[in-house]
C-alpha positions as CSV (number, residue, x, y, z in Angstrom):
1,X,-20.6,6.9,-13.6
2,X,-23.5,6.4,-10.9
3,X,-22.0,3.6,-8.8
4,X,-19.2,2.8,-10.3
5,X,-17.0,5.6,-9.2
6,X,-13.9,4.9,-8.2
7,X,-14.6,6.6,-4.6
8,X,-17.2,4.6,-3.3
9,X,-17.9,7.2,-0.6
10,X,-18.9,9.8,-3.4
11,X,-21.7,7.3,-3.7
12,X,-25.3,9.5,-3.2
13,X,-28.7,9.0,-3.1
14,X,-29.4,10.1,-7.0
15,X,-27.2,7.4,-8.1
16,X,-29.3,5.1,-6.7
17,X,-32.1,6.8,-8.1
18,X,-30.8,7.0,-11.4
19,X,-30.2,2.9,-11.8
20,X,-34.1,3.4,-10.8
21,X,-34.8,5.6,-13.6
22,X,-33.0,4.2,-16.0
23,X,-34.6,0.6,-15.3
24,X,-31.1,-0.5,-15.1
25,X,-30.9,-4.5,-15.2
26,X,-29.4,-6.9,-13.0
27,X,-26.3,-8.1,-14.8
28,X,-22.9,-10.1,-14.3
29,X,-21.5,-7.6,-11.8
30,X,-25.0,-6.1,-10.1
31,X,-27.6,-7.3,-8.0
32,X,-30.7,-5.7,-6.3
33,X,-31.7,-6.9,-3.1
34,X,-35.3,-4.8,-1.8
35,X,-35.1,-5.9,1.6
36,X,-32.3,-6.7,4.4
37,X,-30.7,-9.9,4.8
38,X,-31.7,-11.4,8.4
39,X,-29.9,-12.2,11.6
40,X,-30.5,-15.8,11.6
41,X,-28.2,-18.3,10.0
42,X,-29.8,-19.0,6.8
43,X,-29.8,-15.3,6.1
44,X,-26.3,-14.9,6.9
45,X,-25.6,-17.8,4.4
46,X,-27.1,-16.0,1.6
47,X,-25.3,-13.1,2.1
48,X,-22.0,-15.3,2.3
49,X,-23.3,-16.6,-1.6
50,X,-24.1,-13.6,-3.0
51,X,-21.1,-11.8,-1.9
52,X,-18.8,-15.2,-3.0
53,X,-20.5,-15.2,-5.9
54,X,-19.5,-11.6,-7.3
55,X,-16.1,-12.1,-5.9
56,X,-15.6,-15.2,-7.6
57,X,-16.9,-14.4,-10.9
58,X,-16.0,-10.7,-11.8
59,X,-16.6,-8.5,-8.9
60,X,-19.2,-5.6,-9.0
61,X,-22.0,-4.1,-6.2
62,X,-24.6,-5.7,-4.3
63,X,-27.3,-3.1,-3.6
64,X,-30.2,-3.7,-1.0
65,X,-33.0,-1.3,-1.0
66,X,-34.3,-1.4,-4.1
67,X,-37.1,-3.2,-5.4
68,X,-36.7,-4.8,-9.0
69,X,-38.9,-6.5,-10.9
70,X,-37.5,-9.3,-13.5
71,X,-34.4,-8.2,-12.4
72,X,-35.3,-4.3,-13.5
73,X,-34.7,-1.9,-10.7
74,X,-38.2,-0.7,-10.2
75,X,-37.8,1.2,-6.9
76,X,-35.7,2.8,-4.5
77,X,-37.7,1.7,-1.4
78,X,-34.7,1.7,1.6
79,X,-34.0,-0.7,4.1
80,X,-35.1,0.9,8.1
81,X,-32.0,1.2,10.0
82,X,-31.6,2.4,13.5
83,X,-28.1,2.7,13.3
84,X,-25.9,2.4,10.6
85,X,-22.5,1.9,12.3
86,X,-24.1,-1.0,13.8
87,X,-25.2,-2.0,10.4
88,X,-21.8,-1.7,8.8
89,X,-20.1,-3.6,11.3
90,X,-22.0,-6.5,11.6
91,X,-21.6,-7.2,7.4
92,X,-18.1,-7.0,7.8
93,X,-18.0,-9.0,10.7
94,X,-20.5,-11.8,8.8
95,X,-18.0,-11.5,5.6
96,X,-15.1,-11.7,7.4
97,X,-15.4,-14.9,9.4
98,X,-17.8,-16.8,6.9
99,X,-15.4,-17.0,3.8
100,X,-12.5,-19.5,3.2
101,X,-9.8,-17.7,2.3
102,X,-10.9,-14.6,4.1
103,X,-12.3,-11.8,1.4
104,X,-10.5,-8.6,1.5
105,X,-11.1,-5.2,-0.4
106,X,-14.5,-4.9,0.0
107,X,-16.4,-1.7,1.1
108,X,-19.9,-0.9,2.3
109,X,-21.4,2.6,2.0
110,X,-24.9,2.9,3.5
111,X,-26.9,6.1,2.0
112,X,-29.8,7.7,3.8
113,X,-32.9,8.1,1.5
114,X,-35.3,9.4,3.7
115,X,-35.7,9.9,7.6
116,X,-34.5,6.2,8.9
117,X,-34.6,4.6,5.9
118,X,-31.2,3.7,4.1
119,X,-29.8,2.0,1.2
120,X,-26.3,-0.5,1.4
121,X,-24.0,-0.6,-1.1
122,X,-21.5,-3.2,-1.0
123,X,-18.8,-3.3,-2.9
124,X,-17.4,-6.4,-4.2
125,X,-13.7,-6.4,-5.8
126,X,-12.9,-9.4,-8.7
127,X,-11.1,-12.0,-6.5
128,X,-7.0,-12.6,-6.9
129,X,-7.6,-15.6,-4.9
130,X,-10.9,-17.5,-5.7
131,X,-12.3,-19.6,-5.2
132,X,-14.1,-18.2,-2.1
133,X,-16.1,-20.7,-0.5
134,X,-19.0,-20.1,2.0
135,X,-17.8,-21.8,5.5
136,X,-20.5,-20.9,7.9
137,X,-21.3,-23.3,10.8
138,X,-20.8,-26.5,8.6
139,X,-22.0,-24.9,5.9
140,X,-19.8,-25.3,2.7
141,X,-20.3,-24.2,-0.9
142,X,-18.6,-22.4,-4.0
143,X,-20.9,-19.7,-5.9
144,X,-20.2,-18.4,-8.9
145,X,-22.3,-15.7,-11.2
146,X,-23.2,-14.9,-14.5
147,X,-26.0,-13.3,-16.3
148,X,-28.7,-15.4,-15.0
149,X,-27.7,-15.2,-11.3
150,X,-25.7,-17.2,-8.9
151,X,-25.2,-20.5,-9.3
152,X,-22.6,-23.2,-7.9
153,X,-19.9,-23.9,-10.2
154,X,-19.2,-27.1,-12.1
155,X,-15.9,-28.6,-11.6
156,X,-14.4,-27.2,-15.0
157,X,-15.6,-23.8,-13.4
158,X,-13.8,-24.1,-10.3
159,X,-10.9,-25.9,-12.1
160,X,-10.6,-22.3,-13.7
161,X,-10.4,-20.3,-10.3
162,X,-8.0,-22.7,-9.1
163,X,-5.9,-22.1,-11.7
164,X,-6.2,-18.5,-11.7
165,X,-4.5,-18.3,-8.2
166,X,-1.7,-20.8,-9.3
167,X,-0.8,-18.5,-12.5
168,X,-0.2,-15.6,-10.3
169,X,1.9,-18.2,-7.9
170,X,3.9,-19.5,-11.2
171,X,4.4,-15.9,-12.5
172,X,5.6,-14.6,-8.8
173,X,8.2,-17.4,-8.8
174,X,9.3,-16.9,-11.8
175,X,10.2,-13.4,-11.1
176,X,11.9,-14.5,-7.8
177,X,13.8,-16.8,-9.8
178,X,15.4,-14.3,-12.6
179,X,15.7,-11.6,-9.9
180,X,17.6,-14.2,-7.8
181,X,19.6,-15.4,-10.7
182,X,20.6,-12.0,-11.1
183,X,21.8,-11.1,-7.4
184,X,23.9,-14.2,-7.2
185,X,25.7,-13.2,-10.6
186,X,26.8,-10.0,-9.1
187,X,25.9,-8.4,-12.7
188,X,23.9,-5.5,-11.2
189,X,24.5,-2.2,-11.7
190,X,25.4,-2.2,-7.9
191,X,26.1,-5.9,-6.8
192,X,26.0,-6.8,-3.6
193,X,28.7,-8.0,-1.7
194,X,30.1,-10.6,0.3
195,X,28.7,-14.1,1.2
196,X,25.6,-15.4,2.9
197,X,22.7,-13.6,1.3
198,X,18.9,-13.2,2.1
199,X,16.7,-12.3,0.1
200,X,13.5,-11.5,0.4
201,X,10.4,-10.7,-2.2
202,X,7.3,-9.9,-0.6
203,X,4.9,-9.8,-3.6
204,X,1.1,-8.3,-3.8
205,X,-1.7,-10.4,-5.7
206,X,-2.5,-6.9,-7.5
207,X,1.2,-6.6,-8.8
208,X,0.8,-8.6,-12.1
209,X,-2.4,-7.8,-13.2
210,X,-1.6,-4.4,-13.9
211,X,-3.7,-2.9,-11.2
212,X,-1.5,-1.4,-9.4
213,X,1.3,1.6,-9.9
214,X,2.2,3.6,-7.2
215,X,3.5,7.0,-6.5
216,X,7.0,7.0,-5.8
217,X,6.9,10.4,-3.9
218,X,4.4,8.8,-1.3
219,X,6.6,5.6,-0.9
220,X,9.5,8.0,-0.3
221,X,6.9,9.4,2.6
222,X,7.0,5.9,4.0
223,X,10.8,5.0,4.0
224,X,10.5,3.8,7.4
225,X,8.5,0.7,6.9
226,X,11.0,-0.3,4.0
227,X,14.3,0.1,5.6
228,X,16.8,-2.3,4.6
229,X,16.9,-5.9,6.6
230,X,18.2,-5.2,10.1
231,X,19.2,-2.1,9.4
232,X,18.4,1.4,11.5
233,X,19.7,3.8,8.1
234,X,17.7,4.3,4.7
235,X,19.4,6.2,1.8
236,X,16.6,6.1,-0.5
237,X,17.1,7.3,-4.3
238,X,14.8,7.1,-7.3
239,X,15.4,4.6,-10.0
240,X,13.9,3.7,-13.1
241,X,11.7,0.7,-11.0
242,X,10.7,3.1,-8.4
243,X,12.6,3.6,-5.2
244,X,15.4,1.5,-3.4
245,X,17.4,2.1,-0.1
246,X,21.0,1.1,-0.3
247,X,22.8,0.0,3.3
248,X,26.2,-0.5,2.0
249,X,30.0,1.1,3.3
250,X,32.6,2.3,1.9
251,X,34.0,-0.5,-0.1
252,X,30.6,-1.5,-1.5
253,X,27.0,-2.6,-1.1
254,X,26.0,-4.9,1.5
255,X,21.9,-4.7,1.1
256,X,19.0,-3.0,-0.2
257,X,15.6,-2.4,-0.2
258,X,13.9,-2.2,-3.7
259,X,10.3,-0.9,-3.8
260,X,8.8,-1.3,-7.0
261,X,6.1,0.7,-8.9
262,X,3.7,-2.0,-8.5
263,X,4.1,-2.8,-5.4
264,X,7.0,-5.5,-5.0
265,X,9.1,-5.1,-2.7
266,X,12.8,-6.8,-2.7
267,X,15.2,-6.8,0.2
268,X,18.7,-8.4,0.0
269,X,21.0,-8.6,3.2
270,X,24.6,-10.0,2.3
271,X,26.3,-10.8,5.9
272,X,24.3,-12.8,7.3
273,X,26.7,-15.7,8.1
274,X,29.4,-15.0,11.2
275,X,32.7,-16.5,11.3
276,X,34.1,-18.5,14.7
277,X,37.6,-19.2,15.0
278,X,37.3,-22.5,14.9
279,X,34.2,-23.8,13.7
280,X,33.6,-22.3,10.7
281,X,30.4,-20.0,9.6
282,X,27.4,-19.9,11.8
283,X,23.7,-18.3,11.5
284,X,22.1,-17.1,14.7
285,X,19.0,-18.5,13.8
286,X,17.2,-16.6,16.8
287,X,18.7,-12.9,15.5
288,X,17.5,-14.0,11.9
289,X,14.3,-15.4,12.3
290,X,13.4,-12.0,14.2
291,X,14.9,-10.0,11.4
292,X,13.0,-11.7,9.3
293,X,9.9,-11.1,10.6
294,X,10.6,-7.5,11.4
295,X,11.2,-6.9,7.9
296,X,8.1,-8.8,6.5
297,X,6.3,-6.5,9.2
298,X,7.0,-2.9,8.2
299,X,6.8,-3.5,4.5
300,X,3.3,-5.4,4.4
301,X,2.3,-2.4,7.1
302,X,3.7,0.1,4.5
303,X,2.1,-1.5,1.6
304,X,-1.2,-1.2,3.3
305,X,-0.6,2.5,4.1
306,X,0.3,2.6,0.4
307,X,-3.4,1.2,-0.5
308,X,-2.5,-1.9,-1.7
309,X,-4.8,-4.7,-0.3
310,X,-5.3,-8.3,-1.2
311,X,-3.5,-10.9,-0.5
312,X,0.5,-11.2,-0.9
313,X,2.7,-13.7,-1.0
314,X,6.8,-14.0,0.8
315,X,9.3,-15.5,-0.9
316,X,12.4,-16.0,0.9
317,X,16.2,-17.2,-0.4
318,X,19.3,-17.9,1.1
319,X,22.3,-18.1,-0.7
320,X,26.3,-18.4,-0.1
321,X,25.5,-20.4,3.3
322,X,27.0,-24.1,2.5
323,X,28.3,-25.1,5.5
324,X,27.5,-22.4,7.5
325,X,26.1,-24.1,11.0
326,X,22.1,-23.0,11.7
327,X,22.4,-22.5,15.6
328,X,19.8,-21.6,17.9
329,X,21.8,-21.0,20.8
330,X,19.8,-17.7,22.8
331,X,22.6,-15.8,23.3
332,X,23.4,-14.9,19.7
333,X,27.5,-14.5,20.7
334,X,28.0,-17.5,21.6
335,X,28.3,-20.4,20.0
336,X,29.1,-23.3,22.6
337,X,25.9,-25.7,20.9
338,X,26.5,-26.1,17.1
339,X,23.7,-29.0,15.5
340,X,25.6,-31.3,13.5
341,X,24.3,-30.5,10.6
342,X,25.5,-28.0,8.3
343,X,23.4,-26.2,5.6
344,X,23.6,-27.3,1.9
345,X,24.8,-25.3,-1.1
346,X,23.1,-23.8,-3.9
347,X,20.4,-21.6,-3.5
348,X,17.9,-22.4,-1.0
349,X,14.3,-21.6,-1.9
350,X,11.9,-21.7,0.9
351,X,8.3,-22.2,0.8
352,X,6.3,-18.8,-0.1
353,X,4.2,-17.8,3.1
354,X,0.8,-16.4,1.7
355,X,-1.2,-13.7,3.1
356,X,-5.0,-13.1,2.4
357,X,-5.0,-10.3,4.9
358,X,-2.8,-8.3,7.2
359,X,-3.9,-6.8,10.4
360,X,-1.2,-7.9,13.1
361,X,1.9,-9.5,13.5
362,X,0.3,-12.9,14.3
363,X,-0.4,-12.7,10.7
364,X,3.0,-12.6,9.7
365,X,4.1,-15.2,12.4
366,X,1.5,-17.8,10.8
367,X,2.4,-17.1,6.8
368,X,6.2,-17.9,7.7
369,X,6.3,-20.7,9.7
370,X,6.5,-23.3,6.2
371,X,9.6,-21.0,5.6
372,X,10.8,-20.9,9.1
373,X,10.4,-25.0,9.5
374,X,12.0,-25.8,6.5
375,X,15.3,-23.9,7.2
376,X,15.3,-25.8,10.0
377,X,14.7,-28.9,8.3
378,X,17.8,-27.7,6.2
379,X,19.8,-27.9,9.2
380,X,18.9,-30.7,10.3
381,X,15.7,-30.2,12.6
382,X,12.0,-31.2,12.8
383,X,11.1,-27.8,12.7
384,X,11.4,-24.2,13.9
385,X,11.9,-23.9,17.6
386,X,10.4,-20.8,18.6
387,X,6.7,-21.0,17.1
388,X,4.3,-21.5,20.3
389,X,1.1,-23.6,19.6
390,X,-0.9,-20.5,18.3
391,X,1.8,-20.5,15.6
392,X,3.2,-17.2,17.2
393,X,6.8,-16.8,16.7
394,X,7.9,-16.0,20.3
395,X,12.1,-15.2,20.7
396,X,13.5,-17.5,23.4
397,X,14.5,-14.9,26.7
């Protein structure tokens, strides 16, 4: 298998020597580099391209340290390195701040060949959102590869990648759609009850490509991070689609969480409307928002601790809410400030937050805030009330 085991960290040095002695060609998904790129900014710009390229095109490795000839790997001649750490970091810190959207899923494994000298491989996953574009200090290109080498795409090319990212957007709503459909009907196995749903689909990338199926014993492991929308309890069971945690009381079932074998994860809440005595329904918009977030928190977290990265996309629905009053009042008893505007019927669809990358809840703050304004909008406002200028969702005190 050489270097294209699955673990790259089982990677050694007589792999590398074997693409040696083999003379193994430069191709689609490899490419020999003999020396180190360099610090300065025209260095760090070819990096950005050849790792764009490989992402954009079909993935594969980059290898530097060995010399080819005609694109023939003639010799394993390392790269000196004083410390390797070092190395690693600064390529991921070049690759994460030079590409628009951010690259994720890649992984470096440097290899000692002999005293202080060392060979990099980076590996380079097949895209689920190209196109990648190099944006490095006014710098701004697409690279694409093929058997000849890296090139910049023509616009039929980049047309393609475009489109690539839209079919998995079109396929993800369709599937929020039918699932949705579905809830609202009450035709489940174990419907939901009662009015004023949400529903939420948080939805990796890797999920329709066939990429991904996951253990349900391990997701079991991490019940925590897919509890139920504001709720404390899990009961998890198995099901035919993996695992789901029912919050429901005696009478019936009043939300779930549904973790699919592929990574999907959909989480239905069906009270989240509150009666007044006199004016009607109301959503505390400050207690839902930060349910809402909480939620999109632990199960991005637990897909990550699952192994799932790449970007994802959230999806959220509310449904059973006409009329129901949107009021951000702090205290989220009392309901002395109603906005006039009541929310309208039907289904409300609200625009799908996109991820490239998780690593804190600012991430989650920012993907939401499309979602988050237009429910406001729905109601009546310019937009969400509690998002600072750092697009942090911050709850009122």
């Amino acid at each position: 298998m050489g270097i294209d085991k699955t673990d790259i960290d089982s990677i050694y040095v007589g792999d590398l020597e074997e693409l040696v002695s083999n003379r193994t060609q430069e191709s689609l998904r490899l490419e020999y580099k003999s020396t180190m790129y360099g610090s300065n900014d025209s260095q760090k710009k070819e990096l950005l391209k050849d790792v764009s390229a490989l992402a954009n095109s079909q993935g594969g490795h980059l290898v530097i340290g060995i010399e080819e000839k005609k694109g023939v790997a003639e010799k394993l001649v390392g790269i000196v390195c004083d410390d390797s750490d070092k190395l690693n970091q600064w390529i991921e810190q070049i690759l994460r701040s030079g590409l628009q959207p951010s690259l994720v899923g890649f992984k470096i494994r440097i290899i000692e060949v002999e005293d202080s000298k060392f060979a990099v491989v980076l590996r380079v996953p097949k895209s689920l959102r190209p196109p990648h574009r190099v944006a490095f200090k006014g710098y701004n290109r697409f690279y694409a590869r093929n058997s000849s080498g890296v090139h910049q795409p023509d616009v039929e090319e980049l047309r393609t990648m475009f489109n690539f990212s839209m079919e998995f957007i079109n396929r993800a709503r369709s599937f929020r759609d039918q699932r949705v459909a579905l809830i609202c009907s009450g035709e489940e196995d174990d419907p939901v009850i009662d009015e004023g749903k949400l529903i939420i689909h948080v939805i990796p990338f890797s999920s329709f490509g066939g990429t991904e199926t996951l253990d349900v014993g391990r997701i079991k492991q991490l019940q925590n991070h897919f509890r139920p929308i504001s709720s404390r309890y899990n009961n998890p069971y198995f099901n035919l689609e993996g695992l789901r945690m029912r919050w429901g009381i005696a009478d019936g079932n009043t939300g779930y969480t549904q973790v699919y074998r592929n990574g999907t994860i959909e989480a239905v809440n069906a009270h989240i409307t509150q009666k007044t005595d006199s004016d009607g329904a109301v959503i505390s918009a400050v207690v839902w928002e930060q349910n809402i977030l909480d939620a999109v928190n632990n199960y991005v977290a637990g897909l990550v601790k699952l192994g799932i990265s790449g970007p994802v996309t959230v999806m959220i629905c509310l449904e059973g809410v006409e009329g129901a009053r949107y009021v951000y009042n702090n205290n989220a008893m009392v309901f002395d400030e109603f906005e006039d505007q009541v929310l309208p019927s039907g289904v409300l669809k609200l625009p799908e937050g996109v991820m490239d990358n998780y690593s804190s809840k600012l991430d989650v703050d920012r993907a939401m805030k499309p979602a988050l304004d237009a429910l406001a909008n729905a109601a009546g406002l310019e937009k969400c009330r509690f998002y600072n200028e750092e697009n942090e969702w911050i709850a009122p005190r």
